[in-house]
C-alpha positions as CSV (number, residue, x, y, z in Angstrom):
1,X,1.2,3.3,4.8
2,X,-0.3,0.4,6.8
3,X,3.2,1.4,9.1
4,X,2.0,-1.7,11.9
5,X,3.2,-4.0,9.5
6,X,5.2,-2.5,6.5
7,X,8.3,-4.0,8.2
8,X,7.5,-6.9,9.2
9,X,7.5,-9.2,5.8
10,X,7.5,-12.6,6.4
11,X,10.5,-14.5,5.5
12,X,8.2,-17.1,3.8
13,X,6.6,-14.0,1.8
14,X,9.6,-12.4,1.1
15,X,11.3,-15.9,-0.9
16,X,8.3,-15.7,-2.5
17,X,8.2,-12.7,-3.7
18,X,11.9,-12.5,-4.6
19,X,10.9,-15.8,-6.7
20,X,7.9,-14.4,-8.1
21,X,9.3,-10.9,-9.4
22,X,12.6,-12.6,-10.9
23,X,11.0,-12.1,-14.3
24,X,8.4,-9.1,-13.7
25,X,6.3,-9.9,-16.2
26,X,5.3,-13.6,-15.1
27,X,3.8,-15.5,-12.2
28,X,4.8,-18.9,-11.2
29,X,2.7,-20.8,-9.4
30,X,4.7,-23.7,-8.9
31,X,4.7,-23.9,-5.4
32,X,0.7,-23.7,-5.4
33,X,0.8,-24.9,-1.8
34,X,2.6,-21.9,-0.8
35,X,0.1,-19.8,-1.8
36,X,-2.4,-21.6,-0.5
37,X,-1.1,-20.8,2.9
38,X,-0.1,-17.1,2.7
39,X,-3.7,-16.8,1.6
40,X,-5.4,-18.9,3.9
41,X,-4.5,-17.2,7.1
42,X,-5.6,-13.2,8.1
43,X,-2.0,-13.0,9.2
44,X,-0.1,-13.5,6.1
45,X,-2.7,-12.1,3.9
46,X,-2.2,-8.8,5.5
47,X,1.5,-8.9,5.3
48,X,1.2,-9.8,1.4
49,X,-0.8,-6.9,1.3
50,X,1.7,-4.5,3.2
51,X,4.4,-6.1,1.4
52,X,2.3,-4.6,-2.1
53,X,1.8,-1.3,-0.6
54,X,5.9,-1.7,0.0
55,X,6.8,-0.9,-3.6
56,X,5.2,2.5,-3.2
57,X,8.1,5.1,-3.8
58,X,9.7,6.8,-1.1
59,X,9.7,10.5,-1.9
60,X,11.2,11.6,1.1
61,X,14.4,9.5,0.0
62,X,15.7,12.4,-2.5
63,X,18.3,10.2,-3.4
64,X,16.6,7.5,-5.5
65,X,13.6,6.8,-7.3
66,X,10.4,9.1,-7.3
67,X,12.3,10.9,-4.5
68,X,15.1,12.3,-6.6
69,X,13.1,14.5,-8.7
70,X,13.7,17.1,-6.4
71,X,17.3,17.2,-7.0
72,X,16.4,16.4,-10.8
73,X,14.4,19.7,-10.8
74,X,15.4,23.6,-10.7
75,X,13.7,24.2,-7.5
76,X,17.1,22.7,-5.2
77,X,20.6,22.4,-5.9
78,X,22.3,19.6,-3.2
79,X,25.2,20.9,-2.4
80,X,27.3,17.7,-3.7
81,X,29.3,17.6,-6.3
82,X,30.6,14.2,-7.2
83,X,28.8,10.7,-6.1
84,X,25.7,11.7,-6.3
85,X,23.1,10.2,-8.8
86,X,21.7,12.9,-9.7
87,X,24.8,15.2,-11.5
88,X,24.0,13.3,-14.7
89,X,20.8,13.9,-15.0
90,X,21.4,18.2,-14.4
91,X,23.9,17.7,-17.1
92,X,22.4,15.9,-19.8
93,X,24.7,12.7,-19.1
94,X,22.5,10.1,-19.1
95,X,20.4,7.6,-21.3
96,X,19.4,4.0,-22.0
97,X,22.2,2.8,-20.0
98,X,21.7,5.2,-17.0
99,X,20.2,3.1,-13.6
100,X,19.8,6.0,-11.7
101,X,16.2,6.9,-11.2
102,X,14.9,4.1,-13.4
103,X,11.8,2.9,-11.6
104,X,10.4,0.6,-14.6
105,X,11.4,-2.9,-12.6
106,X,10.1,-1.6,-9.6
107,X,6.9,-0.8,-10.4
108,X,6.3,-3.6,-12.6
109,X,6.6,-5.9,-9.8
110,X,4.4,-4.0,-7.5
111,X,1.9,-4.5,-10.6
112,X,2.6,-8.0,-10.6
113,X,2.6,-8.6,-6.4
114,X,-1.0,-6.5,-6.8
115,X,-2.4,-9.0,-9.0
116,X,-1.2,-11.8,-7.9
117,X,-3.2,-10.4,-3.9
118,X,-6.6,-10.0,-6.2
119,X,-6.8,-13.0,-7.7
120,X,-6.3,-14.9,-3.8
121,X,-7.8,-12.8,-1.4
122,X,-10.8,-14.7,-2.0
123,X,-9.4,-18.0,-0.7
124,X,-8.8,-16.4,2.7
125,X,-10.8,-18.2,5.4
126,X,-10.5,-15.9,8.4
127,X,-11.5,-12.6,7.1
128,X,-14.9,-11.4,6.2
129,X,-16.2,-10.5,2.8
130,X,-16.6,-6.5,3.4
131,X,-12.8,-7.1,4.4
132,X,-11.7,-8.4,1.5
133,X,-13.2,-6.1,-1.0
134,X,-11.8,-3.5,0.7
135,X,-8.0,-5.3,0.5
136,X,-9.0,-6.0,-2.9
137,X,-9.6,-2.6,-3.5
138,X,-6.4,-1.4,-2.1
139,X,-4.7,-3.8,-4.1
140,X,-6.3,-2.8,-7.3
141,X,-5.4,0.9,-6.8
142,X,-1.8,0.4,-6.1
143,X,-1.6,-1.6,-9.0
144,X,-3.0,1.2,-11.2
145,X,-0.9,3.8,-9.5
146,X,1.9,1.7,-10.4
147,X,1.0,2.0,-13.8
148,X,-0.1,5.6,-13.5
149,X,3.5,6.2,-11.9
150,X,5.7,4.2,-15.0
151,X,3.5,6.7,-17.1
152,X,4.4,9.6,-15.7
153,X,8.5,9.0,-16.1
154,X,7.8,6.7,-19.7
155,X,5.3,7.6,-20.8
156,X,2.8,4.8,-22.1
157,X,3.7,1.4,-21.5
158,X,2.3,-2.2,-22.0
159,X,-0.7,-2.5,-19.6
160,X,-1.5,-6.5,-18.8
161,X,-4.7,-5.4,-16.5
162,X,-6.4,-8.6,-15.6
163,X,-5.4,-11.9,-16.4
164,X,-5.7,-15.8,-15.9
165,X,-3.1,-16.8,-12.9
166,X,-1.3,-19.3,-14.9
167,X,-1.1,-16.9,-17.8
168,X,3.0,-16.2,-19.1
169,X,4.1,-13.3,-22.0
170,X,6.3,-13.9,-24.3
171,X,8.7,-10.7,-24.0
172,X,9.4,-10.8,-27.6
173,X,5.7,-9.8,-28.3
174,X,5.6,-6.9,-25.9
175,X,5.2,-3.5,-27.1
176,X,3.8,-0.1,-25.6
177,X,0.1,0.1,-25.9
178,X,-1.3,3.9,-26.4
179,X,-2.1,6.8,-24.0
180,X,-5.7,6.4,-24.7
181,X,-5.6,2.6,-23.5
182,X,-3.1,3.2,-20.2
183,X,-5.0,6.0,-18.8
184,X,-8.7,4.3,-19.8
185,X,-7.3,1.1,-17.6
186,X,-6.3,3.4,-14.8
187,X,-9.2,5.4,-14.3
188,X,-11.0,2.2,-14.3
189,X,-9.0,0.6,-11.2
190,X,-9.3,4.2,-10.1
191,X,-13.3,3.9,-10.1
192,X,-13.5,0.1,-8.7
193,X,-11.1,0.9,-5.8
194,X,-13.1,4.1,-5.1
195,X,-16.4,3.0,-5.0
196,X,-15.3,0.0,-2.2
197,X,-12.6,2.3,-0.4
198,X,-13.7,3.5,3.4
199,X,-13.8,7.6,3.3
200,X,-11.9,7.8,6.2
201,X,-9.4,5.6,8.6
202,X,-10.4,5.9,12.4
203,X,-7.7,3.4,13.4
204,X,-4.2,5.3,14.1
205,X,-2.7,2.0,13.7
206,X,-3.4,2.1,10.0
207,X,-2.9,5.3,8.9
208,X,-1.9,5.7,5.3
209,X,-3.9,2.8,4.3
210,X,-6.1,4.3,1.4
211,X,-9.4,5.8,1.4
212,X,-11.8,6.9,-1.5
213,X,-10.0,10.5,-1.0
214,X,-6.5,9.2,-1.5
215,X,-7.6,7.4,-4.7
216,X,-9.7,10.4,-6.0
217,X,-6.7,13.1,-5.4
218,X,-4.5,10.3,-7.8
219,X,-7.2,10.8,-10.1
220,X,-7.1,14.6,-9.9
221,X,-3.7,14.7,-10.3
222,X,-3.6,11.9,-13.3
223,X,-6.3,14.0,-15.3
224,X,-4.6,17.5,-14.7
225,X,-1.3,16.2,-16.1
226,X,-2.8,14.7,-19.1
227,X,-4.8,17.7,-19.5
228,X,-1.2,19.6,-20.2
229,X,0.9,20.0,-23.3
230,X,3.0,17.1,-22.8
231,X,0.1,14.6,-22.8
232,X,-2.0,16.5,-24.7
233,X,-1.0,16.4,-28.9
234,X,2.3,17.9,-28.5
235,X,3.8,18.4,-31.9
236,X,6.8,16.8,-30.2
237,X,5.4,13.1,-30.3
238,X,3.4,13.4,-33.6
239,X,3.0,10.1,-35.8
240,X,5.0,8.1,-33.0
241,X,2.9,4.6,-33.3
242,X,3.6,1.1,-32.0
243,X,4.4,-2.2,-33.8
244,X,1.0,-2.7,-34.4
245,X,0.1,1.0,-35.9
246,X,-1.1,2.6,-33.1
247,X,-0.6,5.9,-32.4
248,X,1.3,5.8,-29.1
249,X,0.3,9.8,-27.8
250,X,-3.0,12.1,-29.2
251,X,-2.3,13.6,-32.5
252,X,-3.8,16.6,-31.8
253,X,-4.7,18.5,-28.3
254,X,-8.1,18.3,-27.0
255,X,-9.3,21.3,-24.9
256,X,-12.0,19.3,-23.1
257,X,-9.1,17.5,-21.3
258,X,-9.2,20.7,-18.9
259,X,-13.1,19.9,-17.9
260,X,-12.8,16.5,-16.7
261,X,-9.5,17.7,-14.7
262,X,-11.6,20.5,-13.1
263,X,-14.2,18.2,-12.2
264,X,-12.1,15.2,-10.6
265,X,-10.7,18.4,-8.2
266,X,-13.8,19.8,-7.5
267,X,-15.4,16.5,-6.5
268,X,-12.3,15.9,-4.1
269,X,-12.8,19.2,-2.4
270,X,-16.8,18.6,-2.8
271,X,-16.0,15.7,-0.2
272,X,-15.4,18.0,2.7
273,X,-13.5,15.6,4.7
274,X,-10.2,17.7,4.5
275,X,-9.2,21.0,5.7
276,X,-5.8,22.6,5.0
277,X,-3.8,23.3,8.1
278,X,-4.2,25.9,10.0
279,X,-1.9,26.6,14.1
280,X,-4.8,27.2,16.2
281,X,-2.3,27.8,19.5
282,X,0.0,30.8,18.0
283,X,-1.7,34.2,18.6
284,X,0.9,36.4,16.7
285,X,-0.8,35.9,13.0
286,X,2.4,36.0,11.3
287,X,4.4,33.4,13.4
288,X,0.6,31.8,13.5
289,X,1.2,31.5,9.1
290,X,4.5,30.4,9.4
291,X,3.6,27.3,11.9
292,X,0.7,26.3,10.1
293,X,2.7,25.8,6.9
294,X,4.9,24.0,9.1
295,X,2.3,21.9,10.6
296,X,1.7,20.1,7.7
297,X,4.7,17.8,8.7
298,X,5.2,18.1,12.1
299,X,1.3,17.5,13.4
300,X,1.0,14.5,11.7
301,X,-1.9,13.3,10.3
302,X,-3.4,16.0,10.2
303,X,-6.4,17.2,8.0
304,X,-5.0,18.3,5.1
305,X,-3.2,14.8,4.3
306,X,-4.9,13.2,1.8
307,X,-2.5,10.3,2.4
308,X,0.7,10.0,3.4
309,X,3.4,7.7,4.0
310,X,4.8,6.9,7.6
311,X,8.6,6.8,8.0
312,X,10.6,6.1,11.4
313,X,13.6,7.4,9.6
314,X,14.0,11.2,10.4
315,X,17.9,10.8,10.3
316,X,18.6,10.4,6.8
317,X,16.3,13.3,5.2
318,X,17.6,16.0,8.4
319,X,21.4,15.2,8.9
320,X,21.4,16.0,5.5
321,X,19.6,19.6,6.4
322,X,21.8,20.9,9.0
323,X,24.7,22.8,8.7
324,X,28.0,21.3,8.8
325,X,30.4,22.5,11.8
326,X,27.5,24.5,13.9
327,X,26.0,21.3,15.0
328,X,27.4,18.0,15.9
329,X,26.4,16.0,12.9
330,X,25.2,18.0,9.9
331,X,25.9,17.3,6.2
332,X,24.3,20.2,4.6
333,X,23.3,18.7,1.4
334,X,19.6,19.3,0.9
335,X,19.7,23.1,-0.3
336,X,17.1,24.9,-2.2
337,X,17.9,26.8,-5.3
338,X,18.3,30.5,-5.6
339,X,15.6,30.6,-8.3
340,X,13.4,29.0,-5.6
341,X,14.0,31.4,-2.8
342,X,13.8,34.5,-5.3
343,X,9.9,32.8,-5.9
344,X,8.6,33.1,-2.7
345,X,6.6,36.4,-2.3
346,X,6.9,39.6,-0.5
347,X,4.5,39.6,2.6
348,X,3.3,43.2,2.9
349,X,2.6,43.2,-1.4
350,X,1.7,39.3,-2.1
351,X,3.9,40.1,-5.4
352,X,6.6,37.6,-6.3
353,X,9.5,39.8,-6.6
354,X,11.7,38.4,-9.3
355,X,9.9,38.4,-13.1
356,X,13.0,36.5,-14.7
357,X,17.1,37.2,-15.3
358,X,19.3,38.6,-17.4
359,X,21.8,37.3,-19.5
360,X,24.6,37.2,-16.6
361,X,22.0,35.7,-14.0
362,X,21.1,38.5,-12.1
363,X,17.5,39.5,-11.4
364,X,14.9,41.4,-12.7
365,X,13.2,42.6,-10.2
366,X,9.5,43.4,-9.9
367,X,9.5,47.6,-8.5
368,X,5.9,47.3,-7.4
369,X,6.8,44.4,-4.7
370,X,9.0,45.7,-2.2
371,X,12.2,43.3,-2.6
372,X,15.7,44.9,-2.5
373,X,18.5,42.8,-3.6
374,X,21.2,44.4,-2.0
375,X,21.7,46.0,1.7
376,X,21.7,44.7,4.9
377,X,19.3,45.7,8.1
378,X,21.2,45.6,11.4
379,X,20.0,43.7,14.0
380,X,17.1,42.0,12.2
381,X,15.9,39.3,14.6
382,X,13.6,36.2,12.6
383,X,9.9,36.6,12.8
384,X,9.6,32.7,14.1
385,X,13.6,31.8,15.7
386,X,13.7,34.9,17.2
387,X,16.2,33.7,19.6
388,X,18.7,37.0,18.7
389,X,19.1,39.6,16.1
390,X,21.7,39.6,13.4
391,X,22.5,41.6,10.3
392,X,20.1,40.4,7.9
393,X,20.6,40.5,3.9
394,X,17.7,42.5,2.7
395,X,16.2,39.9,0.0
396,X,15.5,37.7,3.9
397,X,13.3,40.9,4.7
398,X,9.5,41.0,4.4
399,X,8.8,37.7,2.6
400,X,6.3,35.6,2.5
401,X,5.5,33.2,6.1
402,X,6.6,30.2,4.0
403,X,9.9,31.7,3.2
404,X,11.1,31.8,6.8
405,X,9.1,28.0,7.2
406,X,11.5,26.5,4.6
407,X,14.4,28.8,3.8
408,X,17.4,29.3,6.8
409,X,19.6,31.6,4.8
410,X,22.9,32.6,5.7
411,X,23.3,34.5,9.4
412,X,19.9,33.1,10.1
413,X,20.1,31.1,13.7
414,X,19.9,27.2,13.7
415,X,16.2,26.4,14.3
416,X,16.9,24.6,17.9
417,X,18.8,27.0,20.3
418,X,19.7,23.7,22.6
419,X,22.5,23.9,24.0
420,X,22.5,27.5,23.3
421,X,21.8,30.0,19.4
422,X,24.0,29.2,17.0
423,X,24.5,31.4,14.3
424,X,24.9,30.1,10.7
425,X,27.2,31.9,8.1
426,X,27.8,30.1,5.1
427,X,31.0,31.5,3.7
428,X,34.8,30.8,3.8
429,X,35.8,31.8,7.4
430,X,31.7,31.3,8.7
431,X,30.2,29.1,10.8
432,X,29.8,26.5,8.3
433,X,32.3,27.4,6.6
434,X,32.3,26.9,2.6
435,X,35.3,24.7,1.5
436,X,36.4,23.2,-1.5
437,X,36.3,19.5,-0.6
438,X,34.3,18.0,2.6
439,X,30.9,19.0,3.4
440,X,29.4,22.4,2.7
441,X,26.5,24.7,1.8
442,X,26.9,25.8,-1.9
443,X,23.8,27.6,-3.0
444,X,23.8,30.6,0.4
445,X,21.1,28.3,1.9
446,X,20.1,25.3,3.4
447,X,16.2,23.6,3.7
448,X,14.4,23.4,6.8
449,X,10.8,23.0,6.2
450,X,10.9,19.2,7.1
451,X,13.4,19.5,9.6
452,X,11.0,20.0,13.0
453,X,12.7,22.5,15.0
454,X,11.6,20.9,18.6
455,X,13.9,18.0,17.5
456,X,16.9,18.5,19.4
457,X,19.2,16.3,17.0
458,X,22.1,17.3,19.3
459,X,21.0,14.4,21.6
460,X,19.9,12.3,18.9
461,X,16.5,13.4,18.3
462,X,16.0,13.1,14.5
463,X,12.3,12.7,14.4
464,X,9.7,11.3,12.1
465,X,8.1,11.5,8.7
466,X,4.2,11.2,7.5
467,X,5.1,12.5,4.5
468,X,1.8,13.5,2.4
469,X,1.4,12.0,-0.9
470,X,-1.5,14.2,-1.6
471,X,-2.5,17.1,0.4
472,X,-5.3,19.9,-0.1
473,X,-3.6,22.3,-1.1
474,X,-2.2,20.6,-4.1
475,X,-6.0,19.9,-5.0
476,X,-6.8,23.5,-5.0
477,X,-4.3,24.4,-6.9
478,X,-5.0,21.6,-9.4
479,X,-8.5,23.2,-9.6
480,X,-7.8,26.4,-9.8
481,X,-5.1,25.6,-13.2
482,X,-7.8,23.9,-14.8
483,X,-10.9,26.5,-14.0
484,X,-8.3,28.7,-15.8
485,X,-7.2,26.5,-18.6
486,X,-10.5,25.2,-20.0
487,X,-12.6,26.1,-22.6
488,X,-15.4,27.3,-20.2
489,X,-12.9,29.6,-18.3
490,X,-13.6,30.3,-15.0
491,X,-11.7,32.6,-13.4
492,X,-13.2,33.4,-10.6
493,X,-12.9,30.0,-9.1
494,X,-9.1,29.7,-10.0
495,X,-8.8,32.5,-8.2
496,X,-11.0,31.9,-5.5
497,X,-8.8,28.6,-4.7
498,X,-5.8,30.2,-5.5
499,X,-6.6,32.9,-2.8
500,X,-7.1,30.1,0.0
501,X,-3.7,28.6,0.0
502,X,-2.3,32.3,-0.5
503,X,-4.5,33.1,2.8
504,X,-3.2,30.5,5.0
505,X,0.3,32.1,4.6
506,X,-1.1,35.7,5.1
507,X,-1.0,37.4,1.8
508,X,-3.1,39.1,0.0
509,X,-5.8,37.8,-2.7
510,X,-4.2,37.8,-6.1
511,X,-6.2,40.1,-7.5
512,X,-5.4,42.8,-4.9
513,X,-1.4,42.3,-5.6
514,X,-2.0,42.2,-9.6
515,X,-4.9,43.9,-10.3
516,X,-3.8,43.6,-14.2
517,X,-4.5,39.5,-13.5
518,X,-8.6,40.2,-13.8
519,X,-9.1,38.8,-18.1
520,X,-5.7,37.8,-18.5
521,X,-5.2,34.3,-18.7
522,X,-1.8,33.9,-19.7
523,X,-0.5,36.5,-16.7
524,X,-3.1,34.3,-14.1
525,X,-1.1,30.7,-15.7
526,X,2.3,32.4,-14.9
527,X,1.0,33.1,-11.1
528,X,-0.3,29.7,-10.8
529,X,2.5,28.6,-11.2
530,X,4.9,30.5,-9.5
531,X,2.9,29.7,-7.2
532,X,2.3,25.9,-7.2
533,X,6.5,25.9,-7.0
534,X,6.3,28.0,-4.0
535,X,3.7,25.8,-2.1
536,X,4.5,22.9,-3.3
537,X,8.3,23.5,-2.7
538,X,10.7,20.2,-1.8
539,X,7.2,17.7,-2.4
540,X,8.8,16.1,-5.7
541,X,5.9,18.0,-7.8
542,X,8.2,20.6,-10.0
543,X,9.9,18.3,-11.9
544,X,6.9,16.7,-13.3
545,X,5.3,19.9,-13.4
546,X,8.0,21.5,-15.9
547,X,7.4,18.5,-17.9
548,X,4.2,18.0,-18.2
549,X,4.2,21.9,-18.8
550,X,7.1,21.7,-21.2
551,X,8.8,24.4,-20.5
552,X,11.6,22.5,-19.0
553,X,13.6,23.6,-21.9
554,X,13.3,26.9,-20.8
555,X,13.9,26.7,-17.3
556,X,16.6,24.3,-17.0
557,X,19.2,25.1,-19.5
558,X,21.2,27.7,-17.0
559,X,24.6,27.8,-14.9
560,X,24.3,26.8,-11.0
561,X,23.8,30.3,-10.5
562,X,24.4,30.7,-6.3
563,X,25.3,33.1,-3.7
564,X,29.2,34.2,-3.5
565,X,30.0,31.7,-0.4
566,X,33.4,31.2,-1.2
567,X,33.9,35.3,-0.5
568,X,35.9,35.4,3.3
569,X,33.6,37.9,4.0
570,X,29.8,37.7,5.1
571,X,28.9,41.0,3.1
572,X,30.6,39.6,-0.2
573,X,28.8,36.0,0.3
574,X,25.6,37.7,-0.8
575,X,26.7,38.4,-4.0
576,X,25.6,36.0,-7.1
577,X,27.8,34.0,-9.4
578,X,27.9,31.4,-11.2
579,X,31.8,30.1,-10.3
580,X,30.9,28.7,-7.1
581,X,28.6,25.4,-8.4
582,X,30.6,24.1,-11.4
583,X,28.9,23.4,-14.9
584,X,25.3,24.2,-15.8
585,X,22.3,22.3,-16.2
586,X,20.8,20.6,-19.7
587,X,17.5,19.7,-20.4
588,X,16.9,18.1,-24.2
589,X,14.0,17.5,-26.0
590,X,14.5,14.3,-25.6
591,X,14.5,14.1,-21.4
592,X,11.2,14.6,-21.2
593,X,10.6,11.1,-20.7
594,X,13.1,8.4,-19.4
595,X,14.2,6.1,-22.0
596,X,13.7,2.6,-21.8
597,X,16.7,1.2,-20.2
598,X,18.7,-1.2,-22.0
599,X,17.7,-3.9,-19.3
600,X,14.5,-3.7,-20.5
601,X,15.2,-3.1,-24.7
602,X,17.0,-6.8,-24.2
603,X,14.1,-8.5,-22.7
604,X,11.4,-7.3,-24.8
605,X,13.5,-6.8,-28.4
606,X,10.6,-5.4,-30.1
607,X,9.4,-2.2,-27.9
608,X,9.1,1.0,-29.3
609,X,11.5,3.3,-27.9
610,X,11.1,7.0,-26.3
611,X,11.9,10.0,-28.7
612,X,15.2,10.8,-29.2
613,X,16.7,8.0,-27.4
């Protein structure tokens, strides 16, 4: 995110923009002078520029906007519950009226701040011509993305692509133009940006300014998703046309969808400018697993990052990942779910050890992987904070590297011993202590994964975020679904790729823990997926995953199901229930897209709405 000047927006840019995006949909050029001179100078043309690249979501915010589908998803349960956007949503509470998480505004003036930089980059006096196709370039991309990112929560929307400057809509008019037509404009943008785009950025002082790699891992993910059910003829949006007759989505599915996705990955990875992370300094191979799944967020910039997004801000996201009472300032909020920790896989197996639950939430558990739900090992000290040994639940023994990366379960030690270990017990009468009001950890765990453990945030050291919108490993797992959805299976190379993100946290090749997997496609897809949520875990990729999957129905319609942390004893807190997290989640039909929010629906009286809102 071109961080040396994200921040510092012009006050003369930012009236205009604020002007400019009062009605999102037009451009007034009244004050023609004005632009004149933000264009005219290299100065000011590069803060227009930032101030586009400004309207980019950000995810690590898991409050608002793209961000919040982490909470929205059934991969973390915040430990909130009242004030917080995002109860609603878990619910089913929510709909045309609902502001929370609505990003339709927002990216609608990022389209318009795009266009408005490509049609007067050119009038720019100080800055060479290679320079400005490059900005131009940018620009274009982020204005597709912006579209790309409206049709991932809408759906598909009206797409204005290029027009004359003095042009104006008549909101009345507007309506939804189809799939077809909003992902043939994107990949177009896609395509111009790329072919300009530098491959790589050699100047630290604008990393996260995009390269052909960031705009061909968009296109990669773009193509996998419309590839799925949800994009791809579900029955569920069948005969849904505009004003005009137009079929909105595909009336039918269309296998080669899977091909194209395939190749957009493959010609990512084909690049060979990116490497997934590996800890070159640890010499103990399991610690050495666990810090290189670390290391995608602490060493930043590092080669796996497709792009990413830089942050000064390492307060909000970790005060709200440590644990109330055993440090200073902790709010305990971020949590991950207990379905998510029963995913991650057993170490010495590579099985993931729960196959799905019973009617009262408790698990069924794979015999052939080596997980025990109940029992306790005594004086258990943590394969990476081994800073003293403790009595360790047996479902925290012999799990996957990126379990004990991401997951600090309850007796585990806070990850920074400064001023001295701290144990953390979440339960009533523990460390951090579950109560009914206040702050307090609800599920049994808390998330760490982002949360650098050389940060001593004791003395104030809350750190910093490059936080990856695209990363390898996604890539190979994008590849690796389609090589085993598409007509021309290939199985061998889903696996293959598959195996290389397995490898980096030392398990073995899929085949070797499910030797049943070899021909079965269907048993391979349920892997894949397991373990995309495992990998991918706290990124903001399994809510749209479930829906672009559609089997959100499936997995979120289910109580808060937690660990027992209102027992006053640390042996009972183990226990599951379903009393401790009130209510249960609700996913309709309907919620697989946002609605069009009222806002919207009285500007442009004519739009054709979502299904079943």
């Amino acid at each position: 995110m071109m961080k040396k000047y994200i921040y510092s927006i012009s006050c003369l840019l930012l009236v205009f923009s604020l002007g400019a995006c009062s009605k999102y949909l037009d451009v007034d050029l009244e004050n023609q002078m004005t632009l004149e001179e933000v264009f005219n100078k290299r100065k000011t043309t590069e803060q227009y520029l930032a101030q586009v690249y400004g309207y980019l979501p950000i995810e690590h915010d898991m409050f608002n906007g793209e961000g919040g589908n982490v909470p929205l998803s059934d991969e973390a349960l915040f430990s909130w519950v009242a004030w917080v956007p995002w109860l609603n949503f878990m619910n089913g509470a929510w709909g045309v009226t609902t502001q929370d998480y609505t990003t339709w505004e927002q990216n609608y003036k990022g389209i318009n701040q795009a266009t408005i930089f490509i049609e007067n980059i050119d009038r720019n006096v100080e800055l060479s011509a290679a320079t400005k196709d490059i900005m131009k370039a940018e620009a274009r991309f982020l204005r597709a993305y912006f579209y790309y990112l409206l049709l991932k929560r809408y759906g598909p929307v009206f797409v204005w692509g290029d027009r004359a400057p003095d042009s104006k809509i008549d909101p009345t008019t507007v309506d939804r133009m189809s799939l077809q037509t909003n992902v043939d404009f994107i990949l177009s943008e896609f395509d111009k940006a790329s072919a300009v785009l530098p491959q790589e950025i050699t100047d630290q002082a604008w990393y996260g300014r995009l390269t052909k790699g960031a705009v061909m891992a968009a296109k990669s993910e773009l193509l996998l998703y419309m590839a799925r059910p949800l994009f791809n003829g579900t029955k569920l949006y069948l005969g849904i046309k505009n004003k005009s007759g137009e079929f909105l989505f595909p009336q039918a599915p269309d296998p080669n969808k899977w091909e194209l996705a395939a190749k957009s990955a493959k010609e990512l990875i084909d690049l060979n400018v990116y490497a997934l992370y590996q800890d070159n300094k640890e010499t103990n191979a399991f610690r050495r697993a666990i810090k290189s799944y670390m290391g995608i967020y602490f060493d930043k910039w590092n080669s796996e990052v497709i792009w990413g997004r830089w942050s000064d801000d390492g307060f909000n996201y970790n005060v709200r990942t440590a644990p109330p009472r055993v440090v200073t300032m902790g709010w305990g909020g971020y949590a991950p779910s207990l379905k998510l920790v029963d995913t991650y896989p057993m170490a010495s197996s590579g099985r993931y050890p729960i196959t799905g639950y019973s009617s009262n939430g408790q698990p069924i558990i794979d015999e052939k992987s080596g997980y025990k739900e109940t029992g306790f090992t005594d004086n258990y000290v943590h394969p990476l904070d081994n800073f003293a040994s403790f009595k360790a639940h047996n479902s925290c023994v012999g799990r996957d590297a990126r379990f004990y990366a991401s997951i600090l379960a309850n007796g585990m030690y806070w990850t920074n011993p400064k001023p001295q270990p701290r144990q953390v017990t979440f339960f009533d009468g523990g460390t951090s202590s579950y109560t009914k009001t206040g702050d307090c950890v609800k599920s049994g765990y808390l998330w760490r994964r982002m949360s650098d453990p050389t940060n001593d945030i004791e003395a104030g050291n809350w750190g910093q975020f490059s936080w990856p919108y695209y990363r390898l490993a996604e890539i190979y797992l994008n590849y690796a679904e389609a090589c085993n959805e598409k007509p021309a299976r290939d199985e061998m190379e889903a696996l293959k790729y598959i195996n290389l993100v397995r490898k980096r946290s030392g398990l073995n090749d899929l085949e070797v823990a499910y030797p049943e997997v070899r021909g079965n496609k269907e048993l391979l897809r349920e892997l894949l997926r397991k373990e995309r949520m495992v990998e991918m875990a706290f990124e903001g990729h399994r809510y749209p995953d479930l829906r672009t999957w559609m089997i959100a129905e499936q997995e979120m319609n289910e109580p808060y199901y937690t660990r027992n942390v209102a027992a006053t004893t640390y042996e009972a807190s183990w226990e599951r229930t379903k009393d401790v997290f009130p209510g249960k989640r609700s996913f309709q039909a309907k919620h697989y897209f946002f609605p069009i929010q009222q806002k919207q629906l009285s500007e442009m009286i004519n739009i054709t709405q979502n299904y079943g809102w």
